[in-house]
N, C-alpha and C positions, 0 to 999 in steps of 0.2 A: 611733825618732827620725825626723822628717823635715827637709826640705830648708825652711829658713826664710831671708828675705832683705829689706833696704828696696825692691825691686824690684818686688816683687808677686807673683802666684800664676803666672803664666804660665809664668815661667824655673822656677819651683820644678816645676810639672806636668814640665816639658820634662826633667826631672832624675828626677824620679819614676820615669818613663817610660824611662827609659835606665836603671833599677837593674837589675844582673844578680844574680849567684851572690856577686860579691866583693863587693858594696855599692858605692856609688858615693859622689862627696863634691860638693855643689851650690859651683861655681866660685866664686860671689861670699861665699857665708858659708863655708862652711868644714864644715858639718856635716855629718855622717854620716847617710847613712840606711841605715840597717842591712840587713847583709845577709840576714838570716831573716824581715826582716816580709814579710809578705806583700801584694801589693798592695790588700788589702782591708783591712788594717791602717794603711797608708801611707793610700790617704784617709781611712779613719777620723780619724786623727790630723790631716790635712788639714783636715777638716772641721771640728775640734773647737779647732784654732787659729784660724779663720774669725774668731772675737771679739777676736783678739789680736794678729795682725801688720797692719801696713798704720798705726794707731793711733799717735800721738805719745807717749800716757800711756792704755792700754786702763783704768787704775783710775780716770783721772779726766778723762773726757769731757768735749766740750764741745758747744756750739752747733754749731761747726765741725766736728765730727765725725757729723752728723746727716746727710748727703748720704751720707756712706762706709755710717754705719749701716743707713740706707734700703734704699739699693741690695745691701746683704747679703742685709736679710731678704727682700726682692723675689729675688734668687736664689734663697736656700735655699726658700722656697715655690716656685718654678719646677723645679727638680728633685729636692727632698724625695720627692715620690711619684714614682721611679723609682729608688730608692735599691737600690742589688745587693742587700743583703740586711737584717735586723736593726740589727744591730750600726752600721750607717751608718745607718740610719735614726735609730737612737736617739743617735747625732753629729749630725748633722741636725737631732734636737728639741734635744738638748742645746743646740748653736749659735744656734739661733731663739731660746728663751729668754732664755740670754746675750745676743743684742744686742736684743733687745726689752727686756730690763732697762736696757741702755745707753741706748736709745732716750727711757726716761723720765729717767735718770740728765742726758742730754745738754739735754733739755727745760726743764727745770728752771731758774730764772735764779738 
């Protein structure tokens, strides 16, 4: 599981980031991130949520959601190719896809 919140990614990193041995719980949501993933898991998961939090309705896009989408995939190409290993990488593509679909979804009138 990870750390998910209306906040944004930043406080959730910061929570990430401080999971030990006993797992930790992200102060504003409540959720658990488990104590056995591993950090490599945790962004996985991070990454792979990337199309989903932040969204008022991630199934049903709009115009207004087209800045937020942009600026995703404009990340995820910015640090896609420095991805630690596979397994984020293919979160990574997974992610770009998902909001490049959105991207047309949102387009649309």
């Amino acid at each position: 599981m990870f750390c998910k919140n209306g906040d944004g990614w930043s406080k959730c990193e910061r929570e990430v980031a401080k999971t030990n041995a006993k797992g930790n719980r992200c102060p504003k949501s409540k959720s658990l991130i488990a104590a056995g993933d591993s950090q490599r898991e945790i962004f996985h998961a991070l990454i792979e949520a990337f199309d989903e939090y932040g969204f008022p309705d991630p199934k049903r896009v709009t115009s207004d959601d087209l800045p937020l989408i942009a600026s995703r995939i404009a990340l995820i190409e910015q640090l896609a190719p420095f991805a630690m290993d596979q397994v984020n990488a293919d979160a990574f593509a997974e992610a770009h896809k998902d909001l490049t679909n959105m991207l047309v979804k949102a387009s649309q009138p």
